[in-house]
TIMI-2910 file (N, C-alpha, C, CB; in pm, 1 decimal, decimal comma, always signed):
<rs>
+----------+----------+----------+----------+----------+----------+----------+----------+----------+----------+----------+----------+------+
!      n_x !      n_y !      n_z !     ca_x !     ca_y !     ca_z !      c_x !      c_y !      c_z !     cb_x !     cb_y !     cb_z ! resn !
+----------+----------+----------+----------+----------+----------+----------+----------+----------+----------+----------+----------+------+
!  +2856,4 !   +286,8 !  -2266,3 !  +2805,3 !   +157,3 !  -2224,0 !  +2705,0 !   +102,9 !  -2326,2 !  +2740,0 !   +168,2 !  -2085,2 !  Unk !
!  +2607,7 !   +160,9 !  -2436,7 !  +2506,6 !   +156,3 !  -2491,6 !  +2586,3 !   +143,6 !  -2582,6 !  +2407,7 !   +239,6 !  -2483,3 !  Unk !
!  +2714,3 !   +181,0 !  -2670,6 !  +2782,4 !    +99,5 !  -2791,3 !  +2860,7 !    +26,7 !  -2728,5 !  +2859,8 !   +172,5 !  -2902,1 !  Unk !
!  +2915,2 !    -15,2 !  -2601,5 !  +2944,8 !   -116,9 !  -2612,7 !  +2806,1 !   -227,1 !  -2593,9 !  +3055,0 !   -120,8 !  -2528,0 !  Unk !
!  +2718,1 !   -170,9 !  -2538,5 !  +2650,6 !   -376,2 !  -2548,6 !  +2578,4 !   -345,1 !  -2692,8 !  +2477,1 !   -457,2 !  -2377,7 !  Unk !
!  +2573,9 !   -275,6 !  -2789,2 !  +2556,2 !   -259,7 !  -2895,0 !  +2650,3 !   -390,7 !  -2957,1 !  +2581,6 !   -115,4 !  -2926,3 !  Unk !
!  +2722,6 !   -345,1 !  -2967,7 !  +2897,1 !   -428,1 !  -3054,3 !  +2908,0 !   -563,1 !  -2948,7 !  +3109,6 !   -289,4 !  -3028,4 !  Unk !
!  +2860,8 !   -591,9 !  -2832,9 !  +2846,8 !   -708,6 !  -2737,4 !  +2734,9 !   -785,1 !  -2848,4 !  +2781,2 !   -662,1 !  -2553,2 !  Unk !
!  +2652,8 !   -721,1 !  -2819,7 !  +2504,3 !   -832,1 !  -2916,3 !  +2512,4 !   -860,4 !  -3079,2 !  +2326,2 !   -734,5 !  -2912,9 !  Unk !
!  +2585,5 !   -742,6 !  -3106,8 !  +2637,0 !   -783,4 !  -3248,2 !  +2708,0 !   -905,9 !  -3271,0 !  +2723,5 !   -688,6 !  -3296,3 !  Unk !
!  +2833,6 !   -884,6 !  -3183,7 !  +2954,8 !   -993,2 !  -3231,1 !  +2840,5 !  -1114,0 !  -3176,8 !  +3153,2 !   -982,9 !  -3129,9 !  Unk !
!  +2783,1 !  -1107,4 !  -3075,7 !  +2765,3 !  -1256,4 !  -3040,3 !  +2617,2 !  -1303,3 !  -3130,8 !  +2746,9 !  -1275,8 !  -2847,5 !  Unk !
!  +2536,7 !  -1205,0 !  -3180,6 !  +2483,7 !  -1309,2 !  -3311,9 !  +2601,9 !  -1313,3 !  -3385,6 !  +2348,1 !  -1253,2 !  -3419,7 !  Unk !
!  +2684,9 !  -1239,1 !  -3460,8 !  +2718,6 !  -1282,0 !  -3564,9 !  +2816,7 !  -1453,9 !  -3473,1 !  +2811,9 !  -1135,9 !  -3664,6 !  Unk !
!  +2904,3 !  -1453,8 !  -3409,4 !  +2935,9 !  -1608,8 !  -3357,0 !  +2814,4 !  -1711,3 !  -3362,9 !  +2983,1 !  -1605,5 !  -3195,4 !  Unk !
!  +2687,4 !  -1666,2 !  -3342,8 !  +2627,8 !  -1781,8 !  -3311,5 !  +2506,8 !  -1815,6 !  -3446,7 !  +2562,1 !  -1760,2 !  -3150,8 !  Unk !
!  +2566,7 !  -1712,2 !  -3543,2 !  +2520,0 !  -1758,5 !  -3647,0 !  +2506,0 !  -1873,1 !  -3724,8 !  +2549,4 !  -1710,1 !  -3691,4 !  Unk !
!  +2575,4 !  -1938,5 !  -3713,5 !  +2638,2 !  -2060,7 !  -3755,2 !  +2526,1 !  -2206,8 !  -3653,1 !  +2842,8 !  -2041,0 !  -3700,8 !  Unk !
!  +2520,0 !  -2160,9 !  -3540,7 !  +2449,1 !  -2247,2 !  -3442,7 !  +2291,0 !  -2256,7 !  -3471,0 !  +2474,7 !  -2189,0 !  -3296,3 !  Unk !
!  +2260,2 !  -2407,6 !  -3441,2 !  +2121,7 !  -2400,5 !  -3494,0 !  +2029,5 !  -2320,9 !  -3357,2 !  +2062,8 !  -2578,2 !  -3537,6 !  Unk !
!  +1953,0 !  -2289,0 !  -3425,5 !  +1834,8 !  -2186,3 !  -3310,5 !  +1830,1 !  -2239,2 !  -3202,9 !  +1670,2 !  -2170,4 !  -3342,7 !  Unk !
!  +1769,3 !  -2362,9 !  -3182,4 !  +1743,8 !  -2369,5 !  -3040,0 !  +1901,0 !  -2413,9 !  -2940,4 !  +1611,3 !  -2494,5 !  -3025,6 !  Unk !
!  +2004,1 !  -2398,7 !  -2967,0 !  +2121,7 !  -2423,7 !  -2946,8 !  +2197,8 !  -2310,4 !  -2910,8 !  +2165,8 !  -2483,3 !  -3043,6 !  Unk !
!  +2148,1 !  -2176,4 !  -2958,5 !  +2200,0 !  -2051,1 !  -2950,5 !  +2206,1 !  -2002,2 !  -2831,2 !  +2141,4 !  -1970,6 !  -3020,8 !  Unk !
!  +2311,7 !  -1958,7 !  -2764,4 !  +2303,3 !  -1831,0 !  -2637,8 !  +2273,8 !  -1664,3 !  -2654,0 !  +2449,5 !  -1826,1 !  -2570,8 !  Unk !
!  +2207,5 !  -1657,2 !  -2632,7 !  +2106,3 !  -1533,9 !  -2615,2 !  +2131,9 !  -1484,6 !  -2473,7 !  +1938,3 !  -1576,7 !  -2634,2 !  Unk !
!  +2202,0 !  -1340,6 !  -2490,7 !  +2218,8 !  -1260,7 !  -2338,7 !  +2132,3 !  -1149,1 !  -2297,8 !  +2354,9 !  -1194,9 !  -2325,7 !  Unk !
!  +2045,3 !  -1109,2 !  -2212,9 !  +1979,1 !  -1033,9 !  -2204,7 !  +2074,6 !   -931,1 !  -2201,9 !  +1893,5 !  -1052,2 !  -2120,0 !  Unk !
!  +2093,0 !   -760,0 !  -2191,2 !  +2131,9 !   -677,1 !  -2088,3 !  +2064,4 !   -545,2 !  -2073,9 !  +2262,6 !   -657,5 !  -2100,1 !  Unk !
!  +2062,1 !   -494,4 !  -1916,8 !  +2004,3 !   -382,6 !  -1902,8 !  +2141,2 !   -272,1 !  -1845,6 !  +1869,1 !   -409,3 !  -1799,4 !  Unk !
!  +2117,0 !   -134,2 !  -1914,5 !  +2184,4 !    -42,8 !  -1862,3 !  +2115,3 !   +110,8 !  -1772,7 !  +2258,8 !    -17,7 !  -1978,3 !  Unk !
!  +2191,8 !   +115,3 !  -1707,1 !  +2139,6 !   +213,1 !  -1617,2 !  +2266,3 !   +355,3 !  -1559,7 !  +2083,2 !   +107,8 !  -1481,8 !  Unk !
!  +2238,4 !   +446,5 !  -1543,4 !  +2336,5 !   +480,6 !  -1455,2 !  +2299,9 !   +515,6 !  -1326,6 !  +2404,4 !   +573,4 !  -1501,8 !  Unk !
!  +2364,3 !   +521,7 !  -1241,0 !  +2386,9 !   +562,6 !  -1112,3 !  +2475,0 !   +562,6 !  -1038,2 !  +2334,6 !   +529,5 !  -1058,3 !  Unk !
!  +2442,8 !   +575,9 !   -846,3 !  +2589,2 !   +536,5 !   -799,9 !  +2583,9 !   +429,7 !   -774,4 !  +2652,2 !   +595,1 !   -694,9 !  Unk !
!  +2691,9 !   +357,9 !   -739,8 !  +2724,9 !   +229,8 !   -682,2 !  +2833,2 !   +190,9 !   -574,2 !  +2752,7 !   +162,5 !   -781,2 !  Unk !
!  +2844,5 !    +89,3 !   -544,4 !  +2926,3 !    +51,6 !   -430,8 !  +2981,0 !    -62,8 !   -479,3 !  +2856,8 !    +32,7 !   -297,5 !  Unk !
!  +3165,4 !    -43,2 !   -486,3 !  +3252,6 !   -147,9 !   -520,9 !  +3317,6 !   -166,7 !   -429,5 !  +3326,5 !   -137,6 !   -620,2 !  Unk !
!  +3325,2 !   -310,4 !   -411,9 !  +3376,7 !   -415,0 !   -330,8 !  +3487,4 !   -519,6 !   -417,9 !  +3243,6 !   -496,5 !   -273,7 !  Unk !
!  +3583,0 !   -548,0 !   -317,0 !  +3692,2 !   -623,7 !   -408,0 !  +3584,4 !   -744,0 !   -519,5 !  +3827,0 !   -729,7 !   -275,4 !  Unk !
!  +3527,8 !   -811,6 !   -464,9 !  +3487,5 !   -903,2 !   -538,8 !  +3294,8 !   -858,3 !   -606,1 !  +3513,5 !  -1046,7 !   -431,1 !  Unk !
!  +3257,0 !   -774,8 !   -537,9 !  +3108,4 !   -763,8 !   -583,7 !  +3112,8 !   -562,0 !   -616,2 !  +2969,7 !   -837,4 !   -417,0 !  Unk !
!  +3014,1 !   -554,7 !   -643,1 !  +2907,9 !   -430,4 !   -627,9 !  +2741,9 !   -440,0 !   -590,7 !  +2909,6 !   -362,9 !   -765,6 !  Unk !
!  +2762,1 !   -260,5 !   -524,6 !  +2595,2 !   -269,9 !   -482,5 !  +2513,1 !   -156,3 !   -514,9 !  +2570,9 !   -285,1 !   -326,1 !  Unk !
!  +2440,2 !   -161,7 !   -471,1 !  +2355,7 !    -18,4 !   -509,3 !  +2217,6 !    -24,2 !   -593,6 !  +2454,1 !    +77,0 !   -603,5 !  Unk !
!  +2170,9 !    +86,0 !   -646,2 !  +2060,6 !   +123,7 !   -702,6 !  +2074,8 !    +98,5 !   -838,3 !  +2028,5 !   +250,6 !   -674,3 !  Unk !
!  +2186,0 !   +145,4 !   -864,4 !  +2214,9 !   +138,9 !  -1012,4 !  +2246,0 !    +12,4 !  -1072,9 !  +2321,4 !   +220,2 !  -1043,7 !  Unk !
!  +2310,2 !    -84,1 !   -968,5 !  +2296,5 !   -263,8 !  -1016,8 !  +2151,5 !   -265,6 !   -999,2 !  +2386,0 !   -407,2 !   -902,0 !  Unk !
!  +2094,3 !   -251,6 !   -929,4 !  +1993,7 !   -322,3 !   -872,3 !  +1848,3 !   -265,7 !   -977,3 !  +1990,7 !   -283,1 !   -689,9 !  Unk !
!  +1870,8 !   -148,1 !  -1059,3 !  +1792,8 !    -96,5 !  -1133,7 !  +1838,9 !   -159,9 !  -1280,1 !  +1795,2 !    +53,5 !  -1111,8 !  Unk !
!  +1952,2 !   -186,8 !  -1314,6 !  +2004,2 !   -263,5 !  -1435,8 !  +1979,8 !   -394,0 !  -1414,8 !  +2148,7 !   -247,4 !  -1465,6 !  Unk !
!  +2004,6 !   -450,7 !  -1336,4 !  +1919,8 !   -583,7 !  -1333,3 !  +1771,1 !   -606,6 !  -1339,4 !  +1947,0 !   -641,2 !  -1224,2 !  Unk !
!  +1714,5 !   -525,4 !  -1314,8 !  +1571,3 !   -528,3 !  -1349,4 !  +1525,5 !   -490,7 !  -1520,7 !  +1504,3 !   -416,6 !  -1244,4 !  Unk !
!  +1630,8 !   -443,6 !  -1549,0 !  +1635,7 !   -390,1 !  -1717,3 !  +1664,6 !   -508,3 !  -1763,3 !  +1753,3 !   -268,8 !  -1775,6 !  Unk !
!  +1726,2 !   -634,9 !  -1733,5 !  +1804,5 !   -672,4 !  -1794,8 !  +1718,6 !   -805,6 !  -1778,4 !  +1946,6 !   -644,9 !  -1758,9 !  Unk !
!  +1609,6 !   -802,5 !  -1703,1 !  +1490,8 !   -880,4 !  -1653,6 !  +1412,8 !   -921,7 !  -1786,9 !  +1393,0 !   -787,6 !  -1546,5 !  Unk !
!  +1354,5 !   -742,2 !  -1816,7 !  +1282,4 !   -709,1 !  -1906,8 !  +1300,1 !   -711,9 !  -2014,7 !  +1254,3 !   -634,2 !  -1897,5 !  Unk !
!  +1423,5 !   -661,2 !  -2061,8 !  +1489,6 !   -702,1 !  -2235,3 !  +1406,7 !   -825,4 !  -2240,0 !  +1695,5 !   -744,3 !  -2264,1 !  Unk !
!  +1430,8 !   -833,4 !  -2432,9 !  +1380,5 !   -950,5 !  -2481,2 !  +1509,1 !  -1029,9 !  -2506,1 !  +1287,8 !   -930,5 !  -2606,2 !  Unk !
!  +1515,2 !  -1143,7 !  -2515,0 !  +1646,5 !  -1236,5 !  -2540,0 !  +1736,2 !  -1191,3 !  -2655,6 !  +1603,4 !  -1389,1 !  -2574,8 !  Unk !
!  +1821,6 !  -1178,2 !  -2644,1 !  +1907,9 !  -1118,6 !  -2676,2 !  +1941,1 !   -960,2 !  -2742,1 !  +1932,4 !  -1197,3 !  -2726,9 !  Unk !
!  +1841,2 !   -860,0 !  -2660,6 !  +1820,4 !   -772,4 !  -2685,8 !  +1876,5 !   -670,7 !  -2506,1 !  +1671,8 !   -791,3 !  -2756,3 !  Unk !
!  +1848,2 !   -522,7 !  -2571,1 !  +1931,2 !   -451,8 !  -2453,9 !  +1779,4 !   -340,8 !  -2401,1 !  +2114,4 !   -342,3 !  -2532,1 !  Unk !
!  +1823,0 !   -305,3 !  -2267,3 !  +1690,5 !   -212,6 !  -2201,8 !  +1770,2 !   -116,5 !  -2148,1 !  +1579,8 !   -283,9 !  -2076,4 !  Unk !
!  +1718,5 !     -6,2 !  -2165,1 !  +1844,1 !   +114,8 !  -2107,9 !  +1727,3 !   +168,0 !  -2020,4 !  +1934,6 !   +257,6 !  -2243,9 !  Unk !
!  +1744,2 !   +297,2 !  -1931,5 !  +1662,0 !   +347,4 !  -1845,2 !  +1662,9 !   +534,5 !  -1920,1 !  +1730,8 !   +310,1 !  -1665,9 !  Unk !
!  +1552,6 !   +564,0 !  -1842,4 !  +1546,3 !   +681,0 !  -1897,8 !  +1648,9 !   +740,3 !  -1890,3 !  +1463,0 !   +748,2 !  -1861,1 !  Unk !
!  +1718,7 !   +765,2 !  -1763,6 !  +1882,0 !   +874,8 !  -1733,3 !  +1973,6 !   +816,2 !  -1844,6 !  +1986,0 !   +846,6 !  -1541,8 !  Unk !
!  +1957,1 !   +696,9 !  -1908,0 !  +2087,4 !   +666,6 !  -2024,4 !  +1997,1 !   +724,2 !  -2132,4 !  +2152,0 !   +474,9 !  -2059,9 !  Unk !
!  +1896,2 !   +663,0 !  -2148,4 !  +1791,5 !   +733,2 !  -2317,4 !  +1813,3 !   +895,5 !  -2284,6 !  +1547,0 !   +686,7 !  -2323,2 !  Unk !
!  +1851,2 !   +963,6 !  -2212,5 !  +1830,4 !  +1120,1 !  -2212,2 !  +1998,7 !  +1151,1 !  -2221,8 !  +1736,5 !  +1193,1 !  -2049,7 !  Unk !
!  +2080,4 !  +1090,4 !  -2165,4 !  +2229,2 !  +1077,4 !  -2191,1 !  +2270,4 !  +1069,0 !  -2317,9 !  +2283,2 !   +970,8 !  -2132,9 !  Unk !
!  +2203,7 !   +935,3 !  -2418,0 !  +2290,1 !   +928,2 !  -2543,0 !  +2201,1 !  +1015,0 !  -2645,7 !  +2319,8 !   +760,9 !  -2598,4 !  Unk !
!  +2069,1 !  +1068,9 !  -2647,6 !  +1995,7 !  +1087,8 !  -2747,5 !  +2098,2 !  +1193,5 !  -2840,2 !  +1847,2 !  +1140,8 !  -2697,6 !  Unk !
!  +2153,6 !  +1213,3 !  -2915,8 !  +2189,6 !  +1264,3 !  -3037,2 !  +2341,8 !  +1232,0 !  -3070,3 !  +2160,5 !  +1411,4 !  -3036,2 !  Unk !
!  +2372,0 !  +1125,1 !  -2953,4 !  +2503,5 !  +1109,0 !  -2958,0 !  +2545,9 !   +936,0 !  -2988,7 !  +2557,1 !  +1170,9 !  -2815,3 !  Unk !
!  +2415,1 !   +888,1 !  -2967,3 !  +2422,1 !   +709,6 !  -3074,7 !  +2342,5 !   +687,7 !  -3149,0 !  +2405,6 !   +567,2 !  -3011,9 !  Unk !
!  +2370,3 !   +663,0 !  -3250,9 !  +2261,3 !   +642,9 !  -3341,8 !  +2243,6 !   +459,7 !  -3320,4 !  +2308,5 !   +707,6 !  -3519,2 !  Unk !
!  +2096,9 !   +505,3 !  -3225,8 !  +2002,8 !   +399,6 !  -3243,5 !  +1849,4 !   +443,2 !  -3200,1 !  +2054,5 !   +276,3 !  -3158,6 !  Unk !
!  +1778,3 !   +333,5 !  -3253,4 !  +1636,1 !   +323,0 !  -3244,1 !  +1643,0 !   +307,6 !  -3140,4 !  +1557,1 !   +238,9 !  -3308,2 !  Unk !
!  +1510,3 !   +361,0 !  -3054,5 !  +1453,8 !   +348,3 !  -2915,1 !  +1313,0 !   +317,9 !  -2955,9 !  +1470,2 !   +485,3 !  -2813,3 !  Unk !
!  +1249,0 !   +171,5 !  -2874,7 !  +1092,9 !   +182,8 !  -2835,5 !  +1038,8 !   +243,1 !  -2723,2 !  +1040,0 !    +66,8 !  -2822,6 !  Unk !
!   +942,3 !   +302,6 !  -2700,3 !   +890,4 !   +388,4 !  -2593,8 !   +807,9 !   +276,2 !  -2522,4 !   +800,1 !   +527,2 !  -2647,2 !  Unk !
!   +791,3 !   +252,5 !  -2415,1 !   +793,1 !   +146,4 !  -2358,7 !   +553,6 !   +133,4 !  -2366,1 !   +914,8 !   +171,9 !  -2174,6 !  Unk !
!   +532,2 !   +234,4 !  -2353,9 !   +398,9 !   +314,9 !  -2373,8 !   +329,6 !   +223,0 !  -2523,9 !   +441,7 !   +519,0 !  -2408,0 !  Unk !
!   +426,8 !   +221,0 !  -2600,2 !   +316,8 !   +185,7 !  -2746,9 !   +326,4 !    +15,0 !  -2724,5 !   +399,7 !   +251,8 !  -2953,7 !  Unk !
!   +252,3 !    -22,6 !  -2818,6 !   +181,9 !   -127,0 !  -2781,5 !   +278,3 !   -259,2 !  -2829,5 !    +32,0 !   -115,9 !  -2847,4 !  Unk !
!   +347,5 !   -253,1 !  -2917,4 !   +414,6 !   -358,4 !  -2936,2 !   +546,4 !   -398,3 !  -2774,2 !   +485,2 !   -318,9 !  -3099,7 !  Unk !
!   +520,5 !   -306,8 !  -2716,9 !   +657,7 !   -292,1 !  -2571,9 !   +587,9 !   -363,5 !  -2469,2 !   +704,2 !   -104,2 !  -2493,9 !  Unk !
!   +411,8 !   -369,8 !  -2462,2 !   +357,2 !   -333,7 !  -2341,5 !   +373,1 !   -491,4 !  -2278,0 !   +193,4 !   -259,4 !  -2354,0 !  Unk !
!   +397,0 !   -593,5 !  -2390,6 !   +446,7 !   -728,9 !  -2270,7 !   +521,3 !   -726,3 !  -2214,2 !   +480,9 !   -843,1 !  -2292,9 !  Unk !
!   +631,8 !   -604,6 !  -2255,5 !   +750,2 !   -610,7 !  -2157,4 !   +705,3 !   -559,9 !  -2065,7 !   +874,2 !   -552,6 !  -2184,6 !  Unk !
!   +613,6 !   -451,7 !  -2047,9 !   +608,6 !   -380,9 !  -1922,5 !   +514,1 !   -416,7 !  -1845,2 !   +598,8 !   -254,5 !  -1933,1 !  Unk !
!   +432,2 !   -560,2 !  -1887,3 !   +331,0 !   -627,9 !  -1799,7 !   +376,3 !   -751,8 !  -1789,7 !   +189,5 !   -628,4 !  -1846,2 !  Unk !
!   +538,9 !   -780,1 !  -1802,2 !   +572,4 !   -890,3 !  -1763,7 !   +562,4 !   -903,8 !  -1605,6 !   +695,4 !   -912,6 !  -1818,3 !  Unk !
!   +538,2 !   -808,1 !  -1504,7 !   +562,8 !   -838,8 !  -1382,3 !   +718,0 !   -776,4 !  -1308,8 !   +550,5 !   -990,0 !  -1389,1 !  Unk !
!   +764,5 !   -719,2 !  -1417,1 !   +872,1 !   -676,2 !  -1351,4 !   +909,6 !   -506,0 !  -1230,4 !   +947,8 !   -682,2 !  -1476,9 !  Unk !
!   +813,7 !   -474,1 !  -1207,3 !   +786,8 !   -390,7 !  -1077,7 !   +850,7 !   -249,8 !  -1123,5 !   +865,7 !   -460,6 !   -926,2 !  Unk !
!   +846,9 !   -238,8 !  -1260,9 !   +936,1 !    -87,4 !  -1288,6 !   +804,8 !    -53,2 !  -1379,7 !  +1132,7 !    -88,4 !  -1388,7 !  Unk !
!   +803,5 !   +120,9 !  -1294,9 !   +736,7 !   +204,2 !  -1381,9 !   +705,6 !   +223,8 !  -1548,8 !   +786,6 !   +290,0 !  -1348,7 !  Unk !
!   +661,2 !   +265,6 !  -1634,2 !   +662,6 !   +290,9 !  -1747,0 !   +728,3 !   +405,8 !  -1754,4 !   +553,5 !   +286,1 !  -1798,3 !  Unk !
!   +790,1 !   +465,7 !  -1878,6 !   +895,8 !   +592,6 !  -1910,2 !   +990,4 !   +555,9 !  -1766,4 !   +805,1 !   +790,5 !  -1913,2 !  Unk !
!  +1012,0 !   +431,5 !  -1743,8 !  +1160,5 !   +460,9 !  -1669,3 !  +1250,3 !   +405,4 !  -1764,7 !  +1188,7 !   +386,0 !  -1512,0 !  Unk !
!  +1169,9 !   +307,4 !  -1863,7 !  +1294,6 !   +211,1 !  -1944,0 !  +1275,5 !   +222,1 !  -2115,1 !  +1274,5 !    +17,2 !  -1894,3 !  Unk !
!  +1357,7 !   +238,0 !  -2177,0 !  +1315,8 !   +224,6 !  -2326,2 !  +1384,1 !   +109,0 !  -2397,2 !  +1349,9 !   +356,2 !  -2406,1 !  Unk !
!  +1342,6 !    +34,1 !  -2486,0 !  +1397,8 !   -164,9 !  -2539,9 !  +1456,0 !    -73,2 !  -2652,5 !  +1238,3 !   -345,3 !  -2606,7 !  Unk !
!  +1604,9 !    -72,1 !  -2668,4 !  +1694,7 !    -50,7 !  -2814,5 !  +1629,7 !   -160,1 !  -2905,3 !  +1885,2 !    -82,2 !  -2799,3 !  Unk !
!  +1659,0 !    -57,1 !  -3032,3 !  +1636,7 !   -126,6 !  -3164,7 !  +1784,6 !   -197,6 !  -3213,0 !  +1579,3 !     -7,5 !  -3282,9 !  Unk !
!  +1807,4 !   -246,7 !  -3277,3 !  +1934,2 !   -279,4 !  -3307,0 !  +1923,5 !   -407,3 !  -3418,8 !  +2012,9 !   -313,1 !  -3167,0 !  Unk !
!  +1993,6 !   -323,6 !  -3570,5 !  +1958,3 !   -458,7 !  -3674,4 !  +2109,1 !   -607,1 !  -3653,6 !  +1963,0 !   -368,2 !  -3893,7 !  Unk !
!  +2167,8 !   -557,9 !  -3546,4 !  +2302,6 !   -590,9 !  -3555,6 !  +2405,3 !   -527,7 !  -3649,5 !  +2302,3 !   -712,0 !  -3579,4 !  Unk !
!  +2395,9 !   -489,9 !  -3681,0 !  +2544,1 !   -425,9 !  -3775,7 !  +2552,0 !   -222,7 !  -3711,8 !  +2488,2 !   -439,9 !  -4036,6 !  Unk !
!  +2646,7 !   -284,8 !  -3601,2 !  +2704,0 !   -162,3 !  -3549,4 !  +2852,6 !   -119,7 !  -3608,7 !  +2711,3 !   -180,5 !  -3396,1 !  Unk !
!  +2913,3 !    -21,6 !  -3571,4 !  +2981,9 !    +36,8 !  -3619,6 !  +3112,8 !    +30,3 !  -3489,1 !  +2907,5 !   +162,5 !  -3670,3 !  Unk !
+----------+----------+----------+----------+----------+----------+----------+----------+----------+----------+----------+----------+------+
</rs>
């Protein structure tokens, strides 16, 4: 899930490269795992309901994973993680969004995935 919205945020700067800045679409996303509950047309659960709060917090067009995914991919994607703790993160985590600290870490990502 973490290379794909990797290769998601890639392709869509590189499309909207071309577009002037304030014109650009910018997608947040947050990933999480857990269980969930599928329904023909929706889902429910903890694990939407904890990825949407990730996905709160990202910065615009950037991705927020939760600790159970940062402990899942660590040696198996190569990407940067911010620790949500040091100081350049901490607006995210005093934006108001009601999630602990060390539950979420903001991917690095220069765009050029693989």
């Amino acid at each position: 899930a973490v290379r794909a919205a990797l290769r998601f945020q890639s392709r869509i700067h590189e499309f909207a490269a071309a577009d002037p800045e304030h014109g650009r679409v910018a997608f947040r996303i947050g990933v999480n795992i857990a269980d969930i509950i599928v329904e023909p047309h929706d889902i429910f659960g903890d694990g939407v309901n904890i990825a949407a709060r990730l996905e709160g917090i990202s910065a615009s067009g950037g991705i927020c994973i939760s600790l159970s995914i940062h402990d899942q991919i660590q040696g198996k994607v190569d990407v940067d993680v911010v620790d949500p703790w040091r100081a350049s993160a901490q607006e995210h985590f005093s934006s108001g969004s009601g999630l602990c600290g060390r539950h979420w870490w903001l991917v690095q990502h220069d765009g050029d995935i693989a």
